[in-house]
Structures are given as C-alpha cells and as structure tokens.
N, C-alpha and C positions, 0 to 999 in steps of 0.2 A: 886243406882239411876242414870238414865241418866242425861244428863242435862235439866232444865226446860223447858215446853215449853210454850211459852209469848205471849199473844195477845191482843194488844195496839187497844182499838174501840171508835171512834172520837164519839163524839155527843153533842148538843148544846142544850140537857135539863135540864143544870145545876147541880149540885149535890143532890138535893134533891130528884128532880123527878126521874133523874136515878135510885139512890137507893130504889127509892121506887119502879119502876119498876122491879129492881133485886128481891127484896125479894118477890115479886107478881109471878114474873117465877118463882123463885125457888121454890116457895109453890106448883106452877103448874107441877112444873117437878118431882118433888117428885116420883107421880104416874105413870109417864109414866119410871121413870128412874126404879123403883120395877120391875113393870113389866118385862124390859129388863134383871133381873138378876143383878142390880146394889143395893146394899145398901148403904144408907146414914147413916154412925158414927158419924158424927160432922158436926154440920154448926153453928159456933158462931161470932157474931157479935162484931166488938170495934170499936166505933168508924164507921168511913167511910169502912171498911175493913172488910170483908166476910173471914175465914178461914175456908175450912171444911173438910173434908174426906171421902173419898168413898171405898167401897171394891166391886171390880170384877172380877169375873173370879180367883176367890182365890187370886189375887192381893189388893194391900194396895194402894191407891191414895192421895193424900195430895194435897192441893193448896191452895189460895186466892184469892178474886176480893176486886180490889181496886180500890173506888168508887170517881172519881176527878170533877170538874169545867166543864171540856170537854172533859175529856176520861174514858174510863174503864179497867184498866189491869186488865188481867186474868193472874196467872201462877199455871201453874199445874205439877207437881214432881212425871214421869210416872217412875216405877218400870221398870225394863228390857226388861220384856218379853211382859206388852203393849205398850212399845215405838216403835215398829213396827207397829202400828197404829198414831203416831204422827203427821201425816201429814194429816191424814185425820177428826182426832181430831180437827188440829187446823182448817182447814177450815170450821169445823162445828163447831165450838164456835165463829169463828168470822162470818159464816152467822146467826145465831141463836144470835146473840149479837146485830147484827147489826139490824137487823129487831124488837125484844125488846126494841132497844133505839131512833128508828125512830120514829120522831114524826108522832104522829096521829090525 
C-alpha cells in the first residue's frame, strides 16, 4: 500500500448535521459509484467514524471518514496501481466534500 491519502474539509455544521449529511451522500453514491464499476464491501459505522471498503478495477480500497465539530477527515489506503490516480482522487473528494458540507 502507498501511503494514505488525507483530506481535512472545514465546515461549521456541527457534528451532527455533517454526519448526517455523509450518510445521506453515501446512500446517494452507492448508485452512481455501481454504475462506474465500483463495489462497495463494507461501510460500518462507530461511533462518529465511517470505515469502509471498496473494490475497483480488481483493486481493494480501504479508508474512513471521521466525522468532527468542524472538520471531516477522509483517509483513503490506495493500493499501488490506483495511487497514480491520487491526485486526482483527492481533489475530487475534497470538491465533492466540500459542496456536501456547505450549508444550504
């Protein structure tokens, strides 16, 4: 595994509401992420903290989101061969994070 990749997303809707907003996109993504050829193995909840697991591209993904006061870390533990997508990963978890946590 490379190293992780981390995406700290500021937001001032408190702990509750965020998390309830996560579990509301995740429900939502579900379908769009099939579609793409992604399956979801695991997504369990303790607490404030999302751990779950994906498989793509015959690849094994693994991460969390951990759901704070005023931030939201994400970290996601890309196998080798999708870490040459990394960068482009993280910008798109932190715009798609950030627009989810924006109030409305």
């Amino acid at each position: 595994m490379a190293k992780p990749l981390i995406v700290d997303i500021p937001h001032d809707l408190g702990r509750e509401e965020a998390r309830r907003r996560i579990e509301t996109g995740v429900e939502q993504g579900k379908g769009m992420l099939a579609k793409s050829g992604v399956a979801i193995d695991r997504l369990a909840w303790t607490g404030d903290r999302l751990d779950f697991g994906l498989s793509a591209l015959a690849q094994k993904v693994e991460g969390a989101i951990d759901v704070g006061q005023e931030s939201v870390r994400v970290e996601v533990k890309l196998p080798f061969l999708l870490a040459i997508f990394a960068e482009r990963i993280q910008k798109s978890l932190g715009k798609e994070g950030t627009l989810l946590l924006t109030k409305k």
